[in-house]
C-alpha positions in Angstrom: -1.7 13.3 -4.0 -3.4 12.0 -7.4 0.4 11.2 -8.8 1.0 9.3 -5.6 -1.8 7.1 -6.3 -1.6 6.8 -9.7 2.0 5.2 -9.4 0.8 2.8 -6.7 -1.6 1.6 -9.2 0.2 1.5 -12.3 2.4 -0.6 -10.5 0.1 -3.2 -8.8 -1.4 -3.4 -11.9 1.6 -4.8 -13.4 1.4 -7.9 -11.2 -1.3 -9.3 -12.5 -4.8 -9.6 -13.8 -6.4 -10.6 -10.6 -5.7 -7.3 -9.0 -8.8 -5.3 -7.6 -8.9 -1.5 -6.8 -11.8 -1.3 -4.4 -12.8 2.3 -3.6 -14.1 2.5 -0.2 -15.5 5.4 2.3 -11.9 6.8 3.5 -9.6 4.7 1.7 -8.4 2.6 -1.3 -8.5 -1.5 -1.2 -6.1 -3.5 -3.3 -7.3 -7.3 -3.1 -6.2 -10.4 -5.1 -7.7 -12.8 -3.1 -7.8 -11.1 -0.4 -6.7 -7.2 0.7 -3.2 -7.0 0.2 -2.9 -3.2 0.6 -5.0 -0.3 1.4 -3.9 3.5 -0.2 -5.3 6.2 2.0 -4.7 9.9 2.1 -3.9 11.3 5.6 -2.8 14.4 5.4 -3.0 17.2 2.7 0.7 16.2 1.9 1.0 12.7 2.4 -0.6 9.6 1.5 -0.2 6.4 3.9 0.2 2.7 2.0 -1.3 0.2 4.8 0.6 -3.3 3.7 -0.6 -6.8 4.6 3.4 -7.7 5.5 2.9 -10.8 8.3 5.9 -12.1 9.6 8.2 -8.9 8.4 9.8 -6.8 11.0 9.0 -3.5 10.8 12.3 -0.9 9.9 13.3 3.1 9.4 10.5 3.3 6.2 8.1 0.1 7.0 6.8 1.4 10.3 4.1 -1.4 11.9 0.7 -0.1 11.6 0.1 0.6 15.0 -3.0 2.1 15.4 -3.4 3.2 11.3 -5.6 0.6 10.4 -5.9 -2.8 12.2 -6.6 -4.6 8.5 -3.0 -3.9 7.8 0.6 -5.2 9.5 2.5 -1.7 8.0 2.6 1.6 6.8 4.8 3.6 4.7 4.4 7.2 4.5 4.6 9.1 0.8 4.8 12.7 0.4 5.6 12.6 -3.2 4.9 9.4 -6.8 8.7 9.5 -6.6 9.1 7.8 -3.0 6.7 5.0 -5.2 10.5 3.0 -5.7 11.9 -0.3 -6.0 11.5 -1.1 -2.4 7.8 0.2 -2.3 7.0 -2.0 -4.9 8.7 -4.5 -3.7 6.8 -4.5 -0.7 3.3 -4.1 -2.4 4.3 -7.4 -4.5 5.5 -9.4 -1.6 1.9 -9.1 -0.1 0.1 -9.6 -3.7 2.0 -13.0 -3.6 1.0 -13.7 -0.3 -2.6 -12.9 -0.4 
């Protein structure tokens, strides 16, 4: 799951020099101002992405959070650093810009 994370990471970092990786008990925080995203391993195989998304309707790949974490709007599901796309980080920098 490491190469999952490291992607998400390498490419939030790219968004700027305000962005924070907080560690926490059971998951990863990424804050600018405020948490944008959280990273968090679920399963042995797949890692979830909780986005901070408000306003977005949730589609096939941008599932609403649901019961996953209630300090998010959305989850993605990633089973591998190459479903870390375009669209994924897309999505992870339209909530940096809105947080």
């Amino acid at each position: 799951m490491r190469p999952i994370y490291d992607a998400i990471v390498k490419a939030v970092n790219g968004f700027g020099p305000d962005v924070v990786v907080a560690p926490k008990k059971a998951y990863v925080s990424l804050r600018r101002g405020k948490q944008f995203a959280i990273i968090q391993p679920s399963t042995k195989t797949r890692v979830d992405v909780g986005i901070n998304l408000k306003g977005v309707a949730p589609g096939k790949r941008l599932e609403a959070s649901g019961s996953f974490n209630s300090m998010v709007t959305h989850r993605v599901r990633l089973a591998g650093a190459g479903e870390v796309d375009a669209q994924m980080i897309a999505w992870l920098k339209q909530a940096y810009d809105a947080s």
